[in-house]
PDB file of N, CA, C and O in Angstrom:
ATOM      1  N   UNK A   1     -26.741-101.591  81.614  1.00  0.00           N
ATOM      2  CA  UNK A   1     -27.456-101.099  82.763  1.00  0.00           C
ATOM      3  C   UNK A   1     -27.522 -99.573  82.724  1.00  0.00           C
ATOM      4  O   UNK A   1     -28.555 -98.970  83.015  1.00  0.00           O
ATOM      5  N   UNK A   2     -26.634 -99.096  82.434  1.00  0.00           N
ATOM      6  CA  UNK A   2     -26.489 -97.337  82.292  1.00  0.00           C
ATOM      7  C   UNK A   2     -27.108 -96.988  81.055  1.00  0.00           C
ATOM      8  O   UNK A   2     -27.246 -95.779  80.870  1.00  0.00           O
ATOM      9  N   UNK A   3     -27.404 -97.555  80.403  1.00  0.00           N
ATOM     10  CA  UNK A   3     -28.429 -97.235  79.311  1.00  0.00           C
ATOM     11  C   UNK A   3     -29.758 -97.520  79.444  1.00  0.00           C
ATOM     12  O   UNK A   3     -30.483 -96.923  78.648  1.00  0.00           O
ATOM     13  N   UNK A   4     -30.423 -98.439  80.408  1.00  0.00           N
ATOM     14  CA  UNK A   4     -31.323 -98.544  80.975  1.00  0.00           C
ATOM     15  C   UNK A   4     -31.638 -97.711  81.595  1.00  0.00           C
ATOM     16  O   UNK A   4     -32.634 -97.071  81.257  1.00  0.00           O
ATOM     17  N   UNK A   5     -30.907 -97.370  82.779  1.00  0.00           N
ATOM     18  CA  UNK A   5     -31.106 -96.186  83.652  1.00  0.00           C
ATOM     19  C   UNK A   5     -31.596 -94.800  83.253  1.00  0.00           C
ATOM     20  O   UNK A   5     -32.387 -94.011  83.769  1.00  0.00           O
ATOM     21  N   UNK A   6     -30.645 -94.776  81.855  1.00  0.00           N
ATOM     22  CA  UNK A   6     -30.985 -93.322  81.363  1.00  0.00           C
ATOM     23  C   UNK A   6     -32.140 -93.304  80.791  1.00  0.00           C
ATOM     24  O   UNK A   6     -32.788 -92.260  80.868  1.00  0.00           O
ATOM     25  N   UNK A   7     -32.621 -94.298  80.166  1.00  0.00           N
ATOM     26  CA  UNK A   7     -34.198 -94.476  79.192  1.00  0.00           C
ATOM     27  C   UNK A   7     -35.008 -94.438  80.376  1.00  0.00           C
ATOM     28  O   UNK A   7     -35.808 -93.525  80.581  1.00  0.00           O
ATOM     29  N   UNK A   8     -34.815 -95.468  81.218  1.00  0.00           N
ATOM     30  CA  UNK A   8     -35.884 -95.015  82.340  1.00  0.00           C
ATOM     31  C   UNK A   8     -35.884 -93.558  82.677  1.00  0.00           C
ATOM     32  O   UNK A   8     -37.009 -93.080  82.532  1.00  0.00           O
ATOM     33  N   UNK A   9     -34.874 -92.589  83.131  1.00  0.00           N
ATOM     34  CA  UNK A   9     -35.103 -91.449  83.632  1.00  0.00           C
ATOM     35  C   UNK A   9     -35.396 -90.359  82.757  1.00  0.00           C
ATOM     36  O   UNK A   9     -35.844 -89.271  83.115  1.00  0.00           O
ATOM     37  N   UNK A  10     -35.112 -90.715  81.562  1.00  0.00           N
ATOM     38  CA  UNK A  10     -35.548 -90.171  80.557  1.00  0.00           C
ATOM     39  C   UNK A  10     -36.975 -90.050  79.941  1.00  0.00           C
ATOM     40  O   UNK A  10     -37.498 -88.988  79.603  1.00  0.00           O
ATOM     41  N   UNK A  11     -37.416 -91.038  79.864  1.00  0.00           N
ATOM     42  CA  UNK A  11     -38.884 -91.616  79.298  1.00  0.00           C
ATOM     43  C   UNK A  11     -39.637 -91.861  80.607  1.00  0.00           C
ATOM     44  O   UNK A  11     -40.786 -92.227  80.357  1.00  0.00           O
ATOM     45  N   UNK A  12     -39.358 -91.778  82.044  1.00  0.00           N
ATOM     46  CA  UNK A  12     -40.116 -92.578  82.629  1.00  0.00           C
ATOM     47  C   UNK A  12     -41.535 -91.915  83.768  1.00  0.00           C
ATOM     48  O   UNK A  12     -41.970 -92.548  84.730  1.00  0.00           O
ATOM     49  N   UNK A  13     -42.024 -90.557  83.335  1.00  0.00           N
ATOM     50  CA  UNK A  13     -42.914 -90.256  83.618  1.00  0.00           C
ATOM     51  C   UNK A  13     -43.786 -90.340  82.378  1.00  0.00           C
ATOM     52  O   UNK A  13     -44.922 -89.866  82.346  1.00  0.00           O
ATOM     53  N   UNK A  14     -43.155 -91.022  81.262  1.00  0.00           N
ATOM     54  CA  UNK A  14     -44.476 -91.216  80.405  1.00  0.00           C
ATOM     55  C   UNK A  14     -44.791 -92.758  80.022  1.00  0.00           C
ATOM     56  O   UNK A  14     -45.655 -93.073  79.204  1.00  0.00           O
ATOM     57  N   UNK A  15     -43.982 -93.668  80.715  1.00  0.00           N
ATOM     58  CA  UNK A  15     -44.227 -95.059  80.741  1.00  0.00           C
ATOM     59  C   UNK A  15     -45.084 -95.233  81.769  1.00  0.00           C
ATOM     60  O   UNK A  15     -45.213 -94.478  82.732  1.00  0.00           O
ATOM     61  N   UNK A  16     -45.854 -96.557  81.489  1.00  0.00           N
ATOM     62  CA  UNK A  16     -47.113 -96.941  82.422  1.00  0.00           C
ATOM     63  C   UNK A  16     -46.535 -97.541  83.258  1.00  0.00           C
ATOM     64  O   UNK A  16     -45.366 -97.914  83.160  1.00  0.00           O
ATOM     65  N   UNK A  17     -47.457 -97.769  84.445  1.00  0.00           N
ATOM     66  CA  UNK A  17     -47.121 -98.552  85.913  1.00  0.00           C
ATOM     67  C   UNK A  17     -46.587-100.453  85.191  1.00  0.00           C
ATOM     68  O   UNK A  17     -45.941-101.154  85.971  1.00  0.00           O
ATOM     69  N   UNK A  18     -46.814-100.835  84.267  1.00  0.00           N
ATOM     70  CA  UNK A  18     -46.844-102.148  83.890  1.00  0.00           C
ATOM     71  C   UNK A  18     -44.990-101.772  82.963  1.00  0.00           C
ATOM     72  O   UNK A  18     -43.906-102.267  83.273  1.00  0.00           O
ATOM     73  N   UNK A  19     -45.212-101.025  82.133  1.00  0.00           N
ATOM     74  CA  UNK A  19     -43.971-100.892  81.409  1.00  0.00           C
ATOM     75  C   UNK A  19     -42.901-100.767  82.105  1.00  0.00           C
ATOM     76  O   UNK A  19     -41.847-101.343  81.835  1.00  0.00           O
ATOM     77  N   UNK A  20     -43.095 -99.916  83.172  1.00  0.00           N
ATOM     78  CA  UNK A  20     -42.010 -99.535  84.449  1.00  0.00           C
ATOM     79  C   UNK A  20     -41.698-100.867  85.031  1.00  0.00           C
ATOM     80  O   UNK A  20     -40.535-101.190  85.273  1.00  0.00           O
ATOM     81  N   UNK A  21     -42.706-101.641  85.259  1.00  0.00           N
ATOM     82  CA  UNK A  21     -42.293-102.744  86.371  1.00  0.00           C
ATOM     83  C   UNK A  21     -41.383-103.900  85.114  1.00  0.00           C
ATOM     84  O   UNK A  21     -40.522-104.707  85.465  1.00  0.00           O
ATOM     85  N   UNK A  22     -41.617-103.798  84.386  1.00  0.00           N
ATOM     86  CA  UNK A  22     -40.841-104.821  83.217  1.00  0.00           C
ATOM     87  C   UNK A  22     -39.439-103.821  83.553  1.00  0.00           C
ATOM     88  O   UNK A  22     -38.605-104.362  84.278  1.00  0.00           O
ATOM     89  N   UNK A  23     -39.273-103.070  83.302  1.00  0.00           N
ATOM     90  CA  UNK A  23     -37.883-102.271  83.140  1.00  0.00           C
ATOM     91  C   UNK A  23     -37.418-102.490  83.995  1.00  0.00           C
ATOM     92  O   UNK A  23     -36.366-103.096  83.787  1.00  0.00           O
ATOM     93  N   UNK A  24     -37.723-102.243  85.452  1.00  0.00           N
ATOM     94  CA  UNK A  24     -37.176-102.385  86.564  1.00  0.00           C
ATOM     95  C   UNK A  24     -36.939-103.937  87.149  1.00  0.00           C
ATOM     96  O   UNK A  24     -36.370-104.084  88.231  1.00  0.00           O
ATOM     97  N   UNK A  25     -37.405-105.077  86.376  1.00  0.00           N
ATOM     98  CA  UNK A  25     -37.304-106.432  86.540  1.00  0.00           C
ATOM     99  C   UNK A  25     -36.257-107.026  85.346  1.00  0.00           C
ATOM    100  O   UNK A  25     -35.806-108.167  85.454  1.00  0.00           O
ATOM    101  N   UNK A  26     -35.894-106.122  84.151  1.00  0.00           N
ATOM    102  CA  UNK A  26     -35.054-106.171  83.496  1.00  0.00           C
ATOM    103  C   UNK A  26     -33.729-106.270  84.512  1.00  0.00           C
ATOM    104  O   UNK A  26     -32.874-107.154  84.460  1.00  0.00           O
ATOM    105  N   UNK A  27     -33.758-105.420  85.223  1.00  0.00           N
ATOM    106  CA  UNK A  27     -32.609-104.344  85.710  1.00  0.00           C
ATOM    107  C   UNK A  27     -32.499-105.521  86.570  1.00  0.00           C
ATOM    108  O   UNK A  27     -31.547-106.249  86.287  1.00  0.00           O
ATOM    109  N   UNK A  28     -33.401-105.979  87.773  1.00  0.00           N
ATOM    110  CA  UNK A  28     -32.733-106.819  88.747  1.00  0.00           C
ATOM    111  C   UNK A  28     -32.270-107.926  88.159  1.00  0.00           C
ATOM    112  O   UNK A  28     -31.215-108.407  88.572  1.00  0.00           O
ATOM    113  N   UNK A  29     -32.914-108.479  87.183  1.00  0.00           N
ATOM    114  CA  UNK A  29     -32.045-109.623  86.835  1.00  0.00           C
ATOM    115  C   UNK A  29     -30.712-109.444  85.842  1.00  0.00           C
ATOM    116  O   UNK A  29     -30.109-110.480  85.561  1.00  0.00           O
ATOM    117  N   UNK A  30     -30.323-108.440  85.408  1.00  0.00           N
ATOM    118  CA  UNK A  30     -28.952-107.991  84.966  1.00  0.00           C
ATOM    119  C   UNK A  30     -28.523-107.926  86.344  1.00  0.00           C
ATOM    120  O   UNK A  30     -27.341-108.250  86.232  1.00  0.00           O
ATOM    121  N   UNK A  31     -28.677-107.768  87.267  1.00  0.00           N
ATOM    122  CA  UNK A  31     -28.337-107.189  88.788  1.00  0.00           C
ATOM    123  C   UNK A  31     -27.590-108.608  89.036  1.00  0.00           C
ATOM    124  O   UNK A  31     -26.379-108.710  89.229  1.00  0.00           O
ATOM    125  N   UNK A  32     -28.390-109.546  89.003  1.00  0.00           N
ATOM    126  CA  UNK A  32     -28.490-110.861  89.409  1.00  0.00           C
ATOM    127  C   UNK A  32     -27.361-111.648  88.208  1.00  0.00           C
ATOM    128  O   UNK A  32     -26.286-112.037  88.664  1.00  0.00           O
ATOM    129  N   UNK A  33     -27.597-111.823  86.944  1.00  0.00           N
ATOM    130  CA  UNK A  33     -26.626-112.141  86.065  1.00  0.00           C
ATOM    131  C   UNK A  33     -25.140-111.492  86.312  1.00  0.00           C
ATOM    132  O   UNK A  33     -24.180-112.256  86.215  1.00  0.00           O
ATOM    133  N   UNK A  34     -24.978-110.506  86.538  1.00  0.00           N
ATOM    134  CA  UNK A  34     -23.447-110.216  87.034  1.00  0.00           C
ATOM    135  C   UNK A  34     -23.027-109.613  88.336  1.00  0.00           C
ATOM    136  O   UNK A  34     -22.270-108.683  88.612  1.00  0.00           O
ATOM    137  N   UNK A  35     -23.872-110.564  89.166  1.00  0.00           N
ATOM    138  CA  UNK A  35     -23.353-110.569  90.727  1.00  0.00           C
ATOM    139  C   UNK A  35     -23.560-109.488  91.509  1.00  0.00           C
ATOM    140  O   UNK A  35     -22.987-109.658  92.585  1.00  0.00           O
ATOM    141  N   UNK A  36     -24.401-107.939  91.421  1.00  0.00           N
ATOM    142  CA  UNK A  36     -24.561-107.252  91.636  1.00  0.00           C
ATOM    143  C   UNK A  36     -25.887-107.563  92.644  1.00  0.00           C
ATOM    144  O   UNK A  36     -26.809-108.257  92.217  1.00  0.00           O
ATOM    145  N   UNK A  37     -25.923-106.831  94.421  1.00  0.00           N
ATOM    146  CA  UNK A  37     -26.863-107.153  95.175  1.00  0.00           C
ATOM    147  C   UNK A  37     -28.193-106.025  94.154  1.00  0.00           C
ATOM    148  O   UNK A  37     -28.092-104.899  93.667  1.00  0.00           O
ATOM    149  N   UNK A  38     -29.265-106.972  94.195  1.00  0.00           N
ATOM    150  CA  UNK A  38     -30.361-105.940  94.073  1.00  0.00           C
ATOM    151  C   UNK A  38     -30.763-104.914  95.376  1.00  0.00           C
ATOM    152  O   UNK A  38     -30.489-105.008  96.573  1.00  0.00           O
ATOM    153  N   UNK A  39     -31.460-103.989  94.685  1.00  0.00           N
ATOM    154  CA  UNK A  39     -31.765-102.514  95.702  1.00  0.00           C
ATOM    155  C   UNK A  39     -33.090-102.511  95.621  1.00  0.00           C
ATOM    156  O   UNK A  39     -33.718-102.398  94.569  1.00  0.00           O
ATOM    157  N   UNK A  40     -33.582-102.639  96.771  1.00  0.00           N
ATOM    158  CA  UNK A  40     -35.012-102.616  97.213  1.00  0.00           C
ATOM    159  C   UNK A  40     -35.284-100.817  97.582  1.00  0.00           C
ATOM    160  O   UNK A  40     -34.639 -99.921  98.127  1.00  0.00           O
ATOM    161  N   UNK A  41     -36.842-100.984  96.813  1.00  0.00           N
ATOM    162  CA  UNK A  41     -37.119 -99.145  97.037  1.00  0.00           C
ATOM    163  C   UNK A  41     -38.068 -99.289  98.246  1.00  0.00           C
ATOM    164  O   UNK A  41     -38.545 -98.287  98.779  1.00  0.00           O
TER     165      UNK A  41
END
């Protein structure tokens, strides 16, 4: 997840609106696989 985070904040004004939403649906379901509440923006 912290390596996610960083690629996203790293790379993520040059990823598209579609690439972003995969990343960020990555993330909730790691969220979800180890019991972690998801965070609504």
């Amino acid at each position: 997840m912290t390596t996610l985070n960083f690629y996203i904040n790293r790379v993520g004004k040059h990823l598209s609106a579609q690439q972003r939403g995969v990343l960020e649906k990555v993330k909730d379901e790691l969220r979800e696989l180890y019991g972690k509440p998801c965070i609504e923006a």
